[in-house]
N, C-alpha and C positions, 0 to 999 in steps of 0.2 A: 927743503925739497929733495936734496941729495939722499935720504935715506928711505925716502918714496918709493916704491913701486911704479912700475909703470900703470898699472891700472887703478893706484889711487892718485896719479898725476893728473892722470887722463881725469880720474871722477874729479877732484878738487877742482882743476881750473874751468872743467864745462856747468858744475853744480854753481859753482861761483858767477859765473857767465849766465845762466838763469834766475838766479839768486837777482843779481846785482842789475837785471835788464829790467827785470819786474821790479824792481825798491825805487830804482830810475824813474818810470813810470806813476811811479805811486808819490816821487819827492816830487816833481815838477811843478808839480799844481801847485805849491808849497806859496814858493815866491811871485808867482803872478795873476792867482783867481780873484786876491781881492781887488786888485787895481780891473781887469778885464772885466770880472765879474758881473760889474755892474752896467753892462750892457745888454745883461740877461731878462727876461721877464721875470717881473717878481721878486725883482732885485733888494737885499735888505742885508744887512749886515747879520743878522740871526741865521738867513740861508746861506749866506757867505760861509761862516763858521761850521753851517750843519753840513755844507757838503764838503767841505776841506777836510770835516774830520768823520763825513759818513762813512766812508773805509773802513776806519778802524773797529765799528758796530759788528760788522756779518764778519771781519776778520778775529773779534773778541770772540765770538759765538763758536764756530766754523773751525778753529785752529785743532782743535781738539778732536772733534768729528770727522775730520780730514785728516788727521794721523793715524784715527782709528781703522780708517774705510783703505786709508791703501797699505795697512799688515793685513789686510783682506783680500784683496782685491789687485795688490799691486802697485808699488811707489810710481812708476811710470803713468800706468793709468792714472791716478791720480793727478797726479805733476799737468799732466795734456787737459786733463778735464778741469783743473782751476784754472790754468794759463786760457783756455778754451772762455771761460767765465769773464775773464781780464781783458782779453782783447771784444769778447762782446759788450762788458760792459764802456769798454773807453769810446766803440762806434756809436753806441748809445750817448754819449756825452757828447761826442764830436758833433752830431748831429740835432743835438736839443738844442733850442729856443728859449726857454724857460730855465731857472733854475730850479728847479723843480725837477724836468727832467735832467740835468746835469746831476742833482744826489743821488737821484734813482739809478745813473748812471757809475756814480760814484759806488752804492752799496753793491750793483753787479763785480765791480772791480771788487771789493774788498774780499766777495765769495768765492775767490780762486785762492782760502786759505791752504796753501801748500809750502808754509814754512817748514810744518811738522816731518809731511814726505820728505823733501829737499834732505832734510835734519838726516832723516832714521835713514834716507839712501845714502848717505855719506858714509854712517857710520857700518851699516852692510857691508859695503865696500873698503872698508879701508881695517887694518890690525889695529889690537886696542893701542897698541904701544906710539905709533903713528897717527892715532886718531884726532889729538889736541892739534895736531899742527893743519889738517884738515879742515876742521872748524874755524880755526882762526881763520885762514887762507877765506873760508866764505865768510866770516865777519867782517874780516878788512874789505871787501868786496861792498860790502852795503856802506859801508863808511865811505869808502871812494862816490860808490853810486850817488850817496846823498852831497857831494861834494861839487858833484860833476850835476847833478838836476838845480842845484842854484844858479849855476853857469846858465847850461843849455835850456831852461826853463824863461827866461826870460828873452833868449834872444829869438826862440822859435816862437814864442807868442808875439813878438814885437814885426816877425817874418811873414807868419801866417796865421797871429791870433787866439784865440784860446783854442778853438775847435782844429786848429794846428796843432796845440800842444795835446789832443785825447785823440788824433789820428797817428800822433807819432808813436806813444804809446801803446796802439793798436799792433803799429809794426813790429815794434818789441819786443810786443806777447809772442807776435809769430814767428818771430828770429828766436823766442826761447824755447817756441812746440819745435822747430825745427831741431835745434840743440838736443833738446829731451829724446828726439825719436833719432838721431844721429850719432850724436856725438855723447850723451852720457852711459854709460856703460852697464848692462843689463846686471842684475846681482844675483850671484850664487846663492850668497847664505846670506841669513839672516843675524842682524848681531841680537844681544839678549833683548826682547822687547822693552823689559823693565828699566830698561838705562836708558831708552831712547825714547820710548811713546808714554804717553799718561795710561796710568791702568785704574780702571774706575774705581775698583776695590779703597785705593789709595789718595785718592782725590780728598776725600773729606779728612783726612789725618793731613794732609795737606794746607789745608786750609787752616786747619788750628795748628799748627806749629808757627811760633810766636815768632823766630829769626826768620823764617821764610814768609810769612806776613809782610814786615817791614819790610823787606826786601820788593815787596809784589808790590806794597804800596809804594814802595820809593818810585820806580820805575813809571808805575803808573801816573804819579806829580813830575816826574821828567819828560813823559811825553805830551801830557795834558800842556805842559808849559811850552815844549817847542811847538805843538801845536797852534795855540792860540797867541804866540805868539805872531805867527804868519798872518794872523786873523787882520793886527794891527800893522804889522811893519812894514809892510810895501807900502803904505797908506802912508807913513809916518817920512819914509825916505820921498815920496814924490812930493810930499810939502816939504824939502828942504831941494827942492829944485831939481831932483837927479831923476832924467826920464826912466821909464820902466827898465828898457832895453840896455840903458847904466846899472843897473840895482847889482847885477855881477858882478862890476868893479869894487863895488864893498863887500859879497861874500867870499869871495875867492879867498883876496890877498887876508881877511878875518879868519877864515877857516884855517889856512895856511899857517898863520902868525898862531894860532889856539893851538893848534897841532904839535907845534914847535914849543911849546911851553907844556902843553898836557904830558909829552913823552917823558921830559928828567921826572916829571910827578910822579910819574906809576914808578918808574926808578925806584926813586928815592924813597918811595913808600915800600915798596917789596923789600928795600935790601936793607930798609932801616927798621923794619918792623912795624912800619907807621902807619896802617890802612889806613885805621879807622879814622884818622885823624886828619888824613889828606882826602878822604872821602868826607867829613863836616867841611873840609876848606871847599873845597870843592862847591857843595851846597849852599857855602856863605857865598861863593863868586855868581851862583846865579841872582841869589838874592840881591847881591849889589848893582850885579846887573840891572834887575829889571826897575832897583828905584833911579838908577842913573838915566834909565829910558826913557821911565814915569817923566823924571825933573831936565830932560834932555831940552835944552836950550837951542843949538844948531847940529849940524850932522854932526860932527868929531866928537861930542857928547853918545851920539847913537853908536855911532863907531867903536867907541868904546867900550860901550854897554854888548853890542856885539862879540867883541872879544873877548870880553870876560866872561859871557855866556854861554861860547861854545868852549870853552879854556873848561869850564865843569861840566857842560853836555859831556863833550869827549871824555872826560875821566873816568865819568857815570856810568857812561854807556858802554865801556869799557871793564870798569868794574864790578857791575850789578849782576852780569851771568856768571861770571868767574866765581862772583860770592854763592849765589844760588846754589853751582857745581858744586861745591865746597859745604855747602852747611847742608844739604837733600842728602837722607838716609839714603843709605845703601840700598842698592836695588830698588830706589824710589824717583833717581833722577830724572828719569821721561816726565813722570806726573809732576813734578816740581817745577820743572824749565816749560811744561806746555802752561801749568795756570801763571806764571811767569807772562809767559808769552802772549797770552789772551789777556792780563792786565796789561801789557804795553799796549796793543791797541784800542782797550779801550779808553787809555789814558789817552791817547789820539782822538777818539770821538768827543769824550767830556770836554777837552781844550778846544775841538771846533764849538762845542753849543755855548761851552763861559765864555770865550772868546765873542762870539756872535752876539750874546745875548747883553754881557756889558760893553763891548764898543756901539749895540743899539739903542742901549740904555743913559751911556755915562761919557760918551764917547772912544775913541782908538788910546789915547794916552793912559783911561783908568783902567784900560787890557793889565798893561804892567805893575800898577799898583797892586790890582788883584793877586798877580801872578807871585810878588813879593809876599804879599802874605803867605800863600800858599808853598812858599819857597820856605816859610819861620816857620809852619806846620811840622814841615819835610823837619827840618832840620831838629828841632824839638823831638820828633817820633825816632830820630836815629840817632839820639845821645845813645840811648838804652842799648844802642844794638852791639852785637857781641861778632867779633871777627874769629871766627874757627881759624884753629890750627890745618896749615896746607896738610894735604890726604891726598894718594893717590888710591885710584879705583881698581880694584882687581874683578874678575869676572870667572867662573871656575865650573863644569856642568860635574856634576852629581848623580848618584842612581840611587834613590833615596826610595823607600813605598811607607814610611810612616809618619809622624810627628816626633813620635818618642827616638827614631832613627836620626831625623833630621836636628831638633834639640841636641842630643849627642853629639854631634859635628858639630853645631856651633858654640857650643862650651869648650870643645877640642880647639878651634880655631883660635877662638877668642883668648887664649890661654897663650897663644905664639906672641913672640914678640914684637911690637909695631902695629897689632893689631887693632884699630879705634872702635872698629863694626863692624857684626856680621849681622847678614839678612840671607836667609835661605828661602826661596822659592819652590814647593814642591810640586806646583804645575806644571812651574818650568824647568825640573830638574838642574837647577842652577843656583851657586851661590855666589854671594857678591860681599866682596869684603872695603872699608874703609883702611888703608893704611900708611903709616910713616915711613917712606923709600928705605930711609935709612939706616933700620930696624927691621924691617921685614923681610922675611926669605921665604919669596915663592916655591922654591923647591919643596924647603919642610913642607909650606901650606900642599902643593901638589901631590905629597907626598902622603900626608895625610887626609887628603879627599880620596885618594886611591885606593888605600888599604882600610877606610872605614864602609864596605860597603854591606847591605841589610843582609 
């Protein structure tokens, strides 16, 4: 934070503050819909699942359409008008009868996709050089968030029930419009769009790039699995005797103890050169996890299995953007991290409806059997995968009016040394380079952006 600004102080901790009020809101329901649930009309473990993970459906859709709409329109507007969608949709749940209207309430929530705003206003706001630490500051925020919603998720539904738990989250929405229209801080400029928003041009060359697949699909069997996880496991904890309003005494001090072991990991992996390697461990801990849940005899068996599965959430979750940032062309990262982003939550919806549909079918315990397979899936599709060498990003504007202009420059560029990538943008008058700190000097590249003009 010492090398911050004060106005990307000010943007990190209020962005974060909205970020992390709405992800609060969105984890809560996590640990007590299924046990509450079933006081709903219509009650069934299939709708259990669909609305745990109906969210993630209009936020799969929507992430991308709503990054587009406020480099239009305005991050702010934006930001108010999905917060705006969140807190109607959680009055709608707090007030339904049925589970039925509870999804319906659920998918209004998911439609205040403002990940992408939140994202592109950070980076607005804040110099490229200062930028990563930004981000992180809002990543760790959702991490807390989801930390703090196993906590206060159960003891507010145990206080005042579920439709307790979709009023308070109402609040939250309006404590984050309040934040947005107060306290986050209006933006001057624009950073390059192409490094922050998906650009449609770019989406399908997206899609077929073979490391950034796996990656989308990793993500999307990580969330699938915490997902439907939740489907079974309040379920699983109150047959081993521990009232709802207990169920926090297990994820706390679990999250806590995971945390503490996931840290030397990323360590040790960074400075020993070991991603990829502690990223399969990693995958094998959820797998183990979820057959020790499957064959869970009394609670300290579940306990366990909890441990070890957030000991590779945390790694995961930690690693899978970092990698994306890292292997997404140049001048392509916006599009990269938003289909990114829209497979996370729809690997949220697929884990509410497999979750729903085998604990309707097979019962709550063959949740996790399933969930192990689909953890050997994971783990098989990511022998292949390939860890790029760490790049830092450059970002450069240009006065370029040709092809044949533009070309020239990045043969010139790519020629400098450190150089991994160049992508030149001629609509946006901007070029964006891939490069090794180490090896590369910005001045030459500045230098020669400068003096090749048409």
């Amino acid at each position: 934070m010492d090398q911050l600004n004060t106005i990307e102080r000010r943007a990190a901790l209020a962005l974060a503050l909205v970020f992390s009020t709405r992800m609060l809101g969105l984890f809560m329901l996590l640990p007590v819909f299924a046990l509450y649930g079933t006081e709903l009309i219509g009650y069934s473990p299939l709708w259990i699942g669909l609305a745990i993970g109906a969210y993630g459906l209009t936020q799969a859709i929507l992430q991308i359409p709503f990054g587009w709409l406020s480099d239009r329109i305005g991050r702010h507007k934006v930001m108010l008008l999905g917060l705006a969608l969140f807190a109607l949709g959680s009055v709608v749940a707090a007030l339904a009868e049925s589970v039925y209207l509870v999804t319906f309430g659920r998918i209004l929530q998911g439609a205040g996709a403002i990940a992408g705003a939140v994202l592109a206003l950070a980076a607005d706001l804040t110099r490229d050089e200062q930028r990563p630490k930004v981000m992180a500051i809002i990543g760790a925020s959702i991490g807390l968030s989801f930390a703090l919603a196993l906590v206060a998720g159960p003891l507010i539904a145990k206080w005042a029930g579920l439709s307790g738990v979709f009023w308070f989250t109402a609040v939250l929405a309006c404590c984050a419009m309040l934040i947005v229209a107060f306290l986050v801080p209006k933006s001057v400029n624009k950073a390059p769009a192409a490094e922050t928003l998906a650009i449609p041009a770019t989406l399908l060359s997206m899609l077929k790039h073979r490391q950034l697949l796996q990656l989308d699909i990793g993500v999307l069997m990580l969330h699938l699995m915490l997902t439907a996880m939740f489907v079974a496991l309040p379920v699983l904890l109150s047959q081993y005797q521990l009232a709802a309003d207990q169920h926090w005494q297990v994820y706390l001090p679990v999250l806590l103890a995971s945390f503490m072991l996931m840290v030397p990991m990323m360590i040790i992996a960074m400075r020993k050169q070991q991603e990829k390697g502690y990223f399969l461990v990693a995958i094998c801990l959820l797998i183990i996890a979820m057959l020790l849940a499957f064959l869970a005899t009394d609670l300290w068996w579940l306990v366990a299995a909890l441990f070890l599965f957030f000991t590779g959430f945390n790694f995961l979750e930690a690693s899978l953007p970092a990698m994306v940032s890292r292997v997404a062309p140049a001048g392509q990262r916006g599009s990269a991290m938003g289909i990114y982003s829209s497979s996370q939550f729809f690997g949220a919806f697929a884990g509410g409806v497999i979750g729903g549909v085998v604990a309707g079918q097979f019962g709550y315990a063959m949740v996790f059997a399933v969930l192990a397979a689909i953890g050997l899936l994971w783990l098989l599709i990511a022998q292949t995968m390939l860890v790029p060498a760490r790049a830092q990003r450059v970002s450069l504007a240009v006065q370029l009016h040709s092809e044949h202009d533009a070309s020239l420059l990045a043969s010139q560029l790519a020629a400098l040394g450190g150089v991994q990538e160049v992508t030149i943008l001629l609509t946006e008058q901007r070029c964006y380079l891939k490069v090794s700190p180490q090896q590369f000097d910005l001045a030459q590249a500045r230098s020669l952006v400068g003096t090749t003009q048409p």
